[in-house]
N, C-alpha and C positions, 0 to 999 in steps of 0.2 A: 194854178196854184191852189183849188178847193182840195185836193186832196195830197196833204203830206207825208210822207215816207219817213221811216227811222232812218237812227245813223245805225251800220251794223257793225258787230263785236268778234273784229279779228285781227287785230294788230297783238300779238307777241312780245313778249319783254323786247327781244332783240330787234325789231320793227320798229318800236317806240325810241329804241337807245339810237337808231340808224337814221331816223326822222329827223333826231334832236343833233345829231351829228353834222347830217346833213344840212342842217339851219346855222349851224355852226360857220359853215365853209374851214374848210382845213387850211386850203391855201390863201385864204384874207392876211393870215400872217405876211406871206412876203408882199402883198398889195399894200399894207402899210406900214411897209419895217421903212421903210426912208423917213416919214411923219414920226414914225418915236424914233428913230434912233437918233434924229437932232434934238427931238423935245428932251429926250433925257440925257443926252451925249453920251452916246453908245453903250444904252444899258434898256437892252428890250426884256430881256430877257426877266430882268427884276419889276418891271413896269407886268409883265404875265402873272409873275409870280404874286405881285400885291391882288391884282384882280382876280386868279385865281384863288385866294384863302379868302375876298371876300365873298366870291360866289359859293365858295362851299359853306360857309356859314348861313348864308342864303340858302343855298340845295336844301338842308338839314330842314329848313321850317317850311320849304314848298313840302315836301318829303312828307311833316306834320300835316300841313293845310288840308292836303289832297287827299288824306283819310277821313278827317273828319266831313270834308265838301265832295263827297269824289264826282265831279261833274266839270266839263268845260267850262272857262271862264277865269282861271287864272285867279293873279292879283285885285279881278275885277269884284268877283265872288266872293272871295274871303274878305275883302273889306267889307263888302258892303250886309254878310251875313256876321260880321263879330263888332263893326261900327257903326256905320250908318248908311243903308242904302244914298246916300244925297252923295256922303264923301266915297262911298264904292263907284257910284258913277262918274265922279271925277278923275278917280289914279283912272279907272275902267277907261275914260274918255285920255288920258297921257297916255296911256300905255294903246287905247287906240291906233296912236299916230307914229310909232314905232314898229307896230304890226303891220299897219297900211303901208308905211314907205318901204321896208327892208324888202317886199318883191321888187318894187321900182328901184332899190340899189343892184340887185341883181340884175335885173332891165338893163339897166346902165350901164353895169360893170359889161355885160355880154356885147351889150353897142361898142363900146371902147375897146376890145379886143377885135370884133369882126370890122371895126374901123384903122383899126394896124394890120390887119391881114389884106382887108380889100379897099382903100382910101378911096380910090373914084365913085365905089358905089355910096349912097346918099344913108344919111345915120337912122331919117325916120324907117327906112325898108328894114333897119335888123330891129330895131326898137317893135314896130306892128309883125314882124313873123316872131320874133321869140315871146309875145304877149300872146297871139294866136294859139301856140303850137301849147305851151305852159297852160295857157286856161282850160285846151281840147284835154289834157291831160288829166289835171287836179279835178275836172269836171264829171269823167268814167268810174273813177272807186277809188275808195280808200286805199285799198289793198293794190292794184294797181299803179298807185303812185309812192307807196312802201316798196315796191318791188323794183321800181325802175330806179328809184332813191339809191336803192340799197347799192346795184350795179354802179352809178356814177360816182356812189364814196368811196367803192372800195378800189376802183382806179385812183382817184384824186389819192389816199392817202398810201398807194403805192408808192405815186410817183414821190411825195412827202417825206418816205422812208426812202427812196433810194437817193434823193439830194442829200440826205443826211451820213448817206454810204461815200457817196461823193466827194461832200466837204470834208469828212475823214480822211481818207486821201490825198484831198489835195493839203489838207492841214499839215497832215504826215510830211509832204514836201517841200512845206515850207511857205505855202501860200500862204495870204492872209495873216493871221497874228504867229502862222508857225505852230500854236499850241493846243492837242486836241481837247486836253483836258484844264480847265482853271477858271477862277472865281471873277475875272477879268469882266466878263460879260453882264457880272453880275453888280458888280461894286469896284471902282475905280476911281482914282484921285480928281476931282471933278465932278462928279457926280450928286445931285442934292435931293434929299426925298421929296420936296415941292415938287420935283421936275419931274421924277419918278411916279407921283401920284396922279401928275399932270396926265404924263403918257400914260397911264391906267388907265383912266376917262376915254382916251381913243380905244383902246385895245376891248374894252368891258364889253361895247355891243357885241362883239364878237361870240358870247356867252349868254348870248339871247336864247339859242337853242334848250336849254335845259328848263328854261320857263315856256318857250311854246311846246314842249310835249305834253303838259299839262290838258292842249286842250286838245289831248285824246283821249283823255280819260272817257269818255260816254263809249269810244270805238276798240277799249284796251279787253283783252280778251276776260280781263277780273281789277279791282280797281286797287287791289293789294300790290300790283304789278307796278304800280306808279312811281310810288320813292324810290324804288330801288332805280326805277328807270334816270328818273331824275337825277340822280347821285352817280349814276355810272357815266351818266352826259356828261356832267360836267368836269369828270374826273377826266373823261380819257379824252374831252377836249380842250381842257388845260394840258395832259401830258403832252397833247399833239403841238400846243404851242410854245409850250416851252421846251421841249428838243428842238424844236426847227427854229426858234428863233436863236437859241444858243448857236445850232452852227453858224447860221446865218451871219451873227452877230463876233464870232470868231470870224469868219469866213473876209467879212467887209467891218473891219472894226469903226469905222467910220462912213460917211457917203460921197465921200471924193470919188469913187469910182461911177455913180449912177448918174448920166445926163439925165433923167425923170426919177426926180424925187417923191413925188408923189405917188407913184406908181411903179415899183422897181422892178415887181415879178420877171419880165421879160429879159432885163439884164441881169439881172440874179440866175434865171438860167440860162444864158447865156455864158456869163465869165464864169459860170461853176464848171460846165459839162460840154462846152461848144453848143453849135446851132443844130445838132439832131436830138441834143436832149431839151433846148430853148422850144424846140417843138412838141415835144411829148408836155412839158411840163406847162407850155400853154395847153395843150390839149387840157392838160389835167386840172387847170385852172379851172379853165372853163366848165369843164365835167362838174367841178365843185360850187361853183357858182349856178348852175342848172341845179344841183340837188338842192344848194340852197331856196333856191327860184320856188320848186317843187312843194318845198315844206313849209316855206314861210306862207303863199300862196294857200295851202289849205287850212294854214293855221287859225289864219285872219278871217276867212272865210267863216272858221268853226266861232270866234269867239264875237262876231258880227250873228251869227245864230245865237247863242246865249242871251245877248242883248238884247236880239228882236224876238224871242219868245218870253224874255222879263214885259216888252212892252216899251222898254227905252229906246226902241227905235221901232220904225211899222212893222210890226209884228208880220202883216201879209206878206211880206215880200224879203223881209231879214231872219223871218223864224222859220221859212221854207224848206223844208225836203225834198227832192224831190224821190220819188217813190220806186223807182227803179234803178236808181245810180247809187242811192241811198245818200249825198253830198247835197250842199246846200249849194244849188245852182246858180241862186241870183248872188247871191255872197260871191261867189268863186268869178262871175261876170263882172263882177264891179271893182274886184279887184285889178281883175284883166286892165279895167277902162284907166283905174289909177295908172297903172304900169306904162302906160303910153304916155305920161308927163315926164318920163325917161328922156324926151327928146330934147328938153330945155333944159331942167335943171344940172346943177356942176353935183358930183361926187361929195366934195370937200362939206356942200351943205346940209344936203338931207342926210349924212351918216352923223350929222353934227348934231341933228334934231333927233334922231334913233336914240343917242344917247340920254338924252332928258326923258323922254317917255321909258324905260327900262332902269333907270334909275331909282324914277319914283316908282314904278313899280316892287322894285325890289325892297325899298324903305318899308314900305306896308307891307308886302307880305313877312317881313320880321315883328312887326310891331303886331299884326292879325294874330301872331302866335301869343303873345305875353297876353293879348286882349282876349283871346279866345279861354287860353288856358287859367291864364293866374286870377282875370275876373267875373266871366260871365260862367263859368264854370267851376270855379274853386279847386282844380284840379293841384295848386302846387301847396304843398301840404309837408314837402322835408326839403333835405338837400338835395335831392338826387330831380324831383322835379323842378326847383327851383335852378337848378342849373339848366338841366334840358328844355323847361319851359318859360324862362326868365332870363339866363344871363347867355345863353347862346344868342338865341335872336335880339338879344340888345345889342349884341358886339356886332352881329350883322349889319343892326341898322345904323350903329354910327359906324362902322366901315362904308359901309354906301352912301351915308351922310357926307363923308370927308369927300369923296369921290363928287359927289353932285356938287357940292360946294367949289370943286376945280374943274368944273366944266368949262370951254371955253364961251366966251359971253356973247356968240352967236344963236349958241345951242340953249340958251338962257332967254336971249330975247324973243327965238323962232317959239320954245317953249313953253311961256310966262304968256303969249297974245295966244295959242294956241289953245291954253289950260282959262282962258279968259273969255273964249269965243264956248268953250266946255259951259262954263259959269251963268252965259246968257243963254243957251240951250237945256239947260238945267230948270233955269227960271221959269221959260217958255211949258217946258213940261211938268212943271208944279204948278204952271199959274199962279207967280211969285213967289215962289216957296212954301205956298198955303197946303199943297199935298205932297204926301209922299211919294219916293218914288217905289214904285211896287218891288216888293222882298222878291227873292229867289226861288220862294220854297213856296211861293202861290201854286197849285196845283196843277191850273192851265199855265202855268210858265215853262214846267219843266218834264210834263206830261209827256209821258211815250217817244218821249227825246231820242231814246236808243233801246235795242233788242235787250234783253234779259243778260243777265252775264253769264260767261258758261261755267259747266260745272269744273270743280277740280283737276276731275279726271281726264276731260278734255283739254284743257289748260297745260297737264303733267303729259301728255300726250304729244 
């Protein structure tokens, strides 16, 4: 580890938009359309829609952040360059633990399908070969794992588009509510915004994707390329979840029909298409949950380097390149080693903790705008910034307020002893608070991080 390597600069707007996609998973929608369709009595659809408008108000100020910071590091960076390194390393340290688990949800979700295909064979053999196969991967290049990404979304969100071909038809017939078109899905007598906000909370990790592409910004081929990336994630991964959950959601207007409610995907394709399309569309499942694997895996790995070249974690061994893969090796291994706690823990918990770390993430990076912009910089100065740098990211941050506030109070107490275990590791590296935690922009922090950005012309090229 004496001699470290850059990260190199060749991911493409549409590389970074297909990373953030694939973090996404396109088909998590039908994996937990049974969980909101009771939480909000069959209205998923409106439950996307609320988490959709609060992540784009959110996209808008990563969008801001990542001009002013363009470097890896997220929510973690921005706080702690417009507030305070102490409380930067805290969301840093929340939003940590939502970054660490969501490959181990992956992990999992892949054991629980290869456990209904082949039930005799033993759960830790798919849990250590899809940890194995995923780290050999994210470990080779950047670009190499943008590329194999790319191939596994754009099945997954075929198959995505052709259930939705399906449900049409079968609507056309008379299946399900009958009707292809109507507001049904959305608002219906029964229905309460509590309940609705409640199912937002599940559905929001889902839109994790458009905050980890952020930390490619050191690998983006120019770092202009960033918001726009951000803003196209999360748009076309909201559109993805809200068509498919509308049919879905006309298609089984309630869950009388699924013996596995926690889990419907397989009967969902099933009673849409028969069992050779229940087969393609596990196929496709799975594809999407592999690309998810993929990008979350080098995410954490990237923003686990940020941290150990600030010095907030041993820098030897977390701020590492290694010099011919250009990928932080020991990051991308430690991930792997989490991903093998796949074999114990249930679904229902760790997606429950994802949400609390992503949350507060999101809190702060709207409040990092108002703080960056309107005080430590004097920038808002009329109407026109005072809107874009004041009242958009407030509306962001109490829409995600309202959200974190209805989280369920597992994901509260997993999250509240986790941001608390943050707090005594905090102390330990101040020695009691008595030092700082070292800024961003120390020179040996963020030193020779990545290659040069390339020019224009190669970029438009």
């Amino acid at each position: 580890m004496a001699a470290s390597g850059t990260l190199k600069r060749n991911l493409g707007l549409w590389s970074i938009v297909g990373l953030g996609l694939g973090y996404m998973t396109p088909t998590v929608v039908f994996d937990t359309f049974g969980i909101v369709s009771g939480e909000t009595n069959g209205a998923v659809p409106s439950a996307y829609l609320v988490a959709l408008i609060v992540m784009v108000f959110t996209a808008f100020s990563y969008g801001k952040m990542v001009k002013v910071f363009p470097t890896a590091g997220s929510a973690y960076t921005y706080t702690r360059e417009t507030m305070s390194p102490g409380l930067g390393f805290l969301v840093g340290w929340t939003s940590l633990m939502d970054y660490l688990l969501l490959p181990m949800v992956n992990c999992l979700i892949a054991r629980l399908y290869m456990e209904s295909l082949v039930p005799e064979a033993p759960a830790w053999l798919w849990v250590v070969l899809y940890t194995v196969i995923m780290t050999a991967i994210v470990t080779t290049s950047m670009r190499g794992t943008a590329n194999f990404n790319a191939i596994l979304l754009v099945f997954a969100v075929t198959m995505v588009a052709l259930f939705c071909i399906i449900a049409i038809v079968n609507l056309t017939n008379g299946e399900g509510s009958g009707i292809v078109f109507s507001a049904e899905p959305f608002m219906h007598e029964g229905v309460h915004m509590s309940a609705v906000l409640t199912g937002a909370t599940v559905v929001c990790f889902s839109f994790i994707g458009f905050d980890a592409v952020t930390m490619y910004t050191n690998e983006a081929k120019h770092v202009n390329l960033m918001p726009k990336a951000i803003l196209l994630t999360v748009l076309a991964g909201g559109l993805i979840f809200l068509v498919a959950s509308y049919f879905a959601q006309q298609l089984f207007p309630d869950n009388s029909q699924f013996s596995v409610v926690d889990d419907p995907l397989p009967e969902i394709g099933l009673l849409t298409g028969g069992h050779v399309f229940m087969g393609f569309f596990l196929a496709a499942a799975f594809a999407a949950t592999i690309a998810s694997g993929l990008a979350s895996h080098a995410s954490v790995s990237r923003m686990m380097l940020v941290m150990g070249r600030n010095g907030v974690l041993p820098r030897k061994a977390f701020g590492y390149i290694h010099p011919k893969t250009h990928t932080p090796m020991f990051n991308i291994i430690l991930v792997g080693a989490v991903c093998l706690f796949a074999m114990s823990f249930s679904l229902e918990f760790i997606s429950a903790l994802i949400n609390f770390g992503a949350l507060i993430a999101f809190t702060f990076v709207n409040l990092t705008v108002i703080a960056h912009f309107a005080f430590r910089t004097k920038q808002v100065v009329d109407f026109k910034s005072a809107f874009n740098y004041v009242v958009m990211p407030a509306i962001g941050a109490i829409l995600t307020g309202l959200l974190w506030v209805s989280l369920h109070h597992t994901a509260l107490i997993g999250g509240v002893t986790w941001l608390a275990l943050g707090v005594i590791y905090l102390a330990v590296l101040t020695r009691g608070f008595k030092r700082k935690v070292r800024s961003f922009d120390d020179p040996e922090a963020d030193a020779h991080m990545s290659e040069p950005e390339a020019e224009p012309e190669a970029i438009h090229d």
